[in-house]
N, C-alpha and C positions, 0 to 999 in steps of 0.2 A: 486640052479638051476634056480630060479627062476627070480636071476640078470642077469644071463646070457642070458636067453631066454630074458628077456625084452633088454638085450644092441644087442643082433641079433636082434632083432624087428626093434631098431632106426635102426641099419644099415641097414640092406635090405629099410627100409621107404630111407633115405639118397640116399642111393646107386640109386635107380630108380628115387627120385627128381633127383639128378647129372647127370643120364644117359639122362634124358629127355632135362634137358637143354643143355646137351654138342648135341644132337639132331636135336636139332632147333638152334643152334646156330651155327652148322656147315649147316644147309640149309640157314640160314640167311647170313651164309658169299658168301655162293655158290652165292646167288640169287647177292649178292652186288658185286661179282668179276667178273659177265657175263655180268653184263648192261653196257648201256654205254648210249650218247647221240642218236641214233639212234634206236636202239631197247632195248625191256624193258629184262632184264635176267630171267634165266630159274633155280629153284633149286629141287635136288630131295630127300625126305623124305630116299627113299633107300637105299640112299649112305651115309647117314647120319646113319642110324641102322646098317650098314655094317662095315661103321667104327668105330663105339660103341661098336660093338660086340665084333668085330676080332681085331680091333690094339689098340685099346683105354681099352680095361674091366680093367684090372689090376691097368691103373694110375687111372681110375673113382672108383676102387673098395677103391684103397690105398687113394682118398682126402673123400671118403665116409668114412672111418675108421675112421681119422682127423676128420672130422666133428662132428663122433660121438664123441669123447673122449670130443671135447669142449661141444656138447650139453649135455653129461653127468654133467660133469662139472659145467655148469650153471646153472642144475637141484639141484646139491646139494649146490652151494652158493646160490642159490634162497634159499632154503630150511632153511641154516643155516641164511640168514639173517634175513627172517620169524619169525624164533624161537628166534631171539636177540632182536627185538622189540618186539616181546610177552613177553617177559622177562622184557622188559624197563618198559613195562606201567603198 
């Protein structure tokens, strides 16, 4: 029980990094596709949680899954490499 609570742990941690940057990276684009030489462009925080929420949560939920399996992953070749040099020396 105790693997599992800890791999929902990373994910929900994952998931909310991911959501934050998909975020700001959709106001970041907003801001760069209204400017132009003449006036400086407008972006909005809102539109960016709106689409995170409603159209986006699934593919942010499903590269946060991904994410976790690798960070599991590297947790435990960390792990086992650890113990192969403790072994060497």
């Amino acid at each position: 029980m105790l693997c599992i609570m800890g791999f929902g742990l990373i994910w929900v941690v994952n998931y909310i990094r991911e959501k934050t940057k998909f975020i700001y990276m959709i106001s970041a684009t907003q801001f760069y596709f209204t400017s132009n030489r003449d006036k400086t462009g407008e972006a909005s925080v809102m539109a960016g949680i709106m689409i995170s929420y409603f159209k986006h949560a699934g593919s942010i939920a499903l590269g946060s899954l991904l994410h976790t399996f690798v960070t599991i992953l590297r947790i435990i070749v960390d792990a086992l490499v650890d113990a192969a040099e403790g072994k060497g020396n």
